[in-house]
N, C-alpha and C positions, 0 to 999 in steps of 0.2 A: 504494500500500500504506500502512495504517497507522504511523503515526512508531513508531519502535522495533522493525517484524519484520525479520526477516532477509531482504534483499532476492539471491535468487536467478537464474543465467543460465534454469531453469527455469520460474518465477513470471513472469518477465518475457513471454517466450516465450508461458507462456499465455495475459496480457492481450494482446501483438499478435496472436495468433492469434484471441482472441475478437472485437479489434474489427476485425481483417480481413474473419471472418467476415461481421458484422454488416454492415460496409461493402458485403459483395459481394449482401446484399441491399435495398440501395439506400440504408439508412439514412447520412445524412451527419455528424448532431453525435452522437459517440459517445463514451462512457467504459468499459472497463472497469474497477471498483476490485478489485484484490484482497485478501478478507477469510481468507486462508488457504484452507479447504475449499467458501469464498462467495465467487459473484463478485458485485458490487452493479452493475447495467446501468444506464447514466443515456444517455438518447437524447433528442434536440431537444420541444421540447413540443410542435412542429407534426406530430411523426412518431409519436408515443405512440397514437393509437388505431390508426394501422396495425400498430404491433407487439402490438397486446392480441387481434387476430383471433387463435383458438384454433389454427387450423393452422400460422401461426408461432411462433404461443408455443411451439408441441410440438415443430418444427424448433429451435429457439435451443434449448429446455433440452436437448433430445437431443444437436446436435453440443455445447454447451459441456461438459456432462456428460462426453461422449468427453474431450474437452480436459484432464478430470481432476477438476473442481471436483464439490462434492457438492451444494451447493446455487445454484439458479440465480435473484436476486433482480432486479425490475422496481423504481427508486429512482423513489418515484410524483411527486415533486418534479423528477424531469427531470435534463437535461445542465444541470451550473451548473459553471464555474471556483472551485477553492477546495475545492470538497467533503469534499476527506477531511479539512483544516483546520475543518469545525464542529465544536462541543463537544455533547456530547450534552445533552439535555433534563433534568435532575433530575428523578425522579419519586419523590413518597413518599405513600405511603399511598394510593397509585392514582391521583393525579394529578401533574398537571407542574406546577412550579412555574416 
């Protein structure tokens, strides 16, 4: 979870349940972050085009959805250590700086 939310027996509960999920269909490097009503999915880079086949994507967003989250994000940069520790990009005036 991002530094400063209020960290939950709830919220908790729903990240191990989602990478349980995720686990029990074969995927091995797994994240999930929770973004409040977003979960952010970071899975191995060798594993990413098996999860981009459309009738998993429909499976994952359906049970996490159940799970409770409202939006269900694929982190196109992968499972990396660290993650919720990067600073976001500065963007003005349409680009990044």
């Amino acid at each position: 979870m991002p530094y400063g939310q209020l960290i939950t027996p709830e919220r908790l509960k729903r990240i191990e349940l989602t990478e349980e999920f995720l686990g029990s269909l074969g995927f091995v490097q797994i994240r999930a972050r929770d973004h409040g009503d977003l979960v952010r999915i970071e899975i191995g880079h060798a594993e990413m085009d098996r999860f981009l086949a459309a009738d998993l994507r429909r499976q994952v967003a359906e049970k996490v959805k159940a799970l409770g989250y409202t939006y269900v994000c694929l982190d196109l940069l992968g499972y990396r250590t660290g993650a919720m520790n990067e600073a976001p990009a500065v963007v003005m005036n349409g680009a990044s700086e």
